[in-house]
N, C-alpha and C positions, 0 to 999 in steps of 0.2 A: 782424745787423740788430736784432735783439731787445738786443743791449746800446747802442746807437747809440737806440734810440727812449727806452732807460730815461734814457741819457745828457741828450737834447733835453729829456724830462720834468724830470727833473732841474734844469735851468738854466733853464726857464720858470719853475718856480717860486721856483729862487730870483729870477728878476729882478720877479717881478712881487708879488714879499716876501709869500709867504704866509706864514701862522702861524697857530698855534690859536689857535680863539674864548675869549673870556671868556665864563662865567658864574658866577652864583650859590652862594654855600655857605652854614652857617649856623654861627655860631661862639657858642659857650656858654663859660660864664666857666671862669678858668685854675685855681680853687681851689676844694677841698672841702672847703670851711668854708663853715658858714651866715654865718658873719661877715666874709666879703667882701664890699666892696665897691668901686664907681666912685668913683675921689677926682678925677680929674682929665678932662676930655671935651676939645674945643672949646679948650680954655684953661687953664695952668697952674692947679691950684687950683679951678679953677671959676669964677674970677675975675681971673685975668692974662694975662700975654702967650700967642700964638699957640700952640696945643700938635697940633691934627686928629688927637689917638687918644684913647686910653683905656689909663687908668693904675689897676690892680685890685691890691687889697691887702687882708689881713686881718689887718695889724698886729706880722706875727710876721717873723721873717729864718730860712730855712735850716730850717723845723720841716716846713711843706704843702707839697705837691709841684704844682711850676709845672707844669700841662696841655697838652696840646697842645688848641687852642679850636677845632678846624673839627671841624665834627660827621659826616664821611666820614673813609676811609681816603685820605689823603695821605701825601704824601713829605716829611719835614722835616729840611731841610740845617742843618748844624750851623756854627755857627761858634762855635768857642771859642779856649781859653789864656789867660783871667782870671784872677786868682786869685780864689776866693767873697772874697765884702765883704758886707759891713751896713750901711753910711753910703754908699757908692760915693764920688763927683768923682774918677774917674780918666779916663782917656782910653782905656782898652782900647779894641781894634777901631773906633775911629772915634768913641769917647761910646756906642755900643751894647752893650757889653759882652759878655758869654756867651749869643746870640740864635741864632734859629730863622729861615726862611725857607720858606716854602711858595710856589711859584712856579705861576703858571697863564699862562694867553694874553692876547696882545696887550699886554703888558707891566708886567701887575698882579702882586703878589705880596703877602703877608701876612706880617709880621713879629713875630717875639714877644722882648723885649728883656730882659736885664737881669739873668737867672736866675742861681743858685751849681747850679753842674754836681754832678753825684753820678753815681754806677756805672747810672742810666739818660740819661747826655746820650750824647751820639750823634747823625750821621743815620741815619733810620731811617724807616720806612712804617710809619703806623699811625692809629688813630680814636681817639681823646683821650686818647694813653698818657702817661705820666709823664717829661717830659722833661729836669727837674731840679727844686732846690729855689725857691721863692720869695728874690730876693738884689735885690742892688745895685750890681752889678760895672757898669762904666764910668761915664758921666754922668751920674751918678741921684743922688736926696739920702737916699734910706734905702727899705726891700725893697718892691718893687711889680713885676708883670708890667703892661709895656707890650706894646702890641699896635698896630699903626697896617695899614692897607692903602694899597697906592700904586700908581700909575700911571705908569709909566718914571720914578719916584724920587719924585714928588709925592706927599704925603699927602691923601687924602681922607675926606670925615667923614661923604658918606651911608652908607655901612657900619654906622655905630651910631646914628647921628641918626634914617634911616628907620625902625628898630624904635621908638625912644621910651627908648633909653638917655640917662642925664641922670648928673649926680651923684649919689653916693649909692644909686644900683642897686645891685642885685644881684649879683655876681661870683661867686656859687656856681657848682657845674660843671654841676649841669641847667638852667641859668639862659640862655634867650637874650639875649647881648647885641648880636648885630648881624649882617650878611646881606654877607660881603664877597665883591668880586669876585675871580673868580682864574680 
């Protein structure tokens, strides 16, 4: 009887498509350098075409170690087999290159893009450990941590827009630059 009621429970919720809630986290920037910063938000550049993340860099390729940016202990899956680069345009993984995924509810996830892998990439659970170097592996034009949040694949921009992240911010690691869903 008792496996027959777990069974019923069971197929309730999947028909009636439960899933976990989304909320809140707070994501601080990918480098520990005072000298990172938001080169790109809203829009390539700051002034081109369509982009809805945030593109942080401090200038260097493969030297500061690319962060993990959600300020709790999460779970960060790994996607790699890049080879590191410094210029990127290649197509690895899709244009995403050596990236991270932190997955939450209701179909948001937080992605961190673009990194040169070293002896800490991995998936792995942790609160802003060291996931690789700052790179350029896939679609990229030279070394920057992108970072975007989405919603069953859409990018969205209040994540960083609601704090007051802009160009030119701050990208250091105690630095909040945005409140994404997950």
């Amino acid at each position: 009887m008792k496996a027959m009621k777990w069974m019923l429970a069971t197929v309730a919720l999947a028909v009636t498509g439960w899933s976990t809630s989304a909320s809140s986290a707070t994501a601080v920037g990918p480098i520990c350098d005072t000298a990172a910063r938001v080169g790109s938000t809203t829009y390539y550049s700051c002034s081109g075409s369509s982009h809805n993340a945030l593109d942080m860099s401090n200038g260097t390729c493969s030297v500061w170690n690319h962060r993990g940016m959600i300020n709790v202990s999460r779970y960060y899956a790994y996607y790699g087999g890049c080879a590191n680069n410094c210029s990127g345009g290649t197509s690895c993984n899709g244009g995403a290159g050596n990236y991270y995924v932190v997955t939450g509810g209701s179909g948001w996830d937080f992605r961190q893009l673009h990194l040169n892998s070293n002896v800490s990439s991995g998936s792995k659970t942790c609160d802003r450990c060291a996931l690789g170097l700052v790179g350029s592996t896939g679609n990229s034009t030279g070394a920057h941590v992108h970072a975007d949040n989405r919603q069953y694949g859409t990018r969205k921009t209040a994540w960083y827009t609601s704090v007051g992240t802009t160009c030119g911010s701050s990208a250091y690691c105690s630095n909040r630059v945005g409140t994404p869903t997950l």
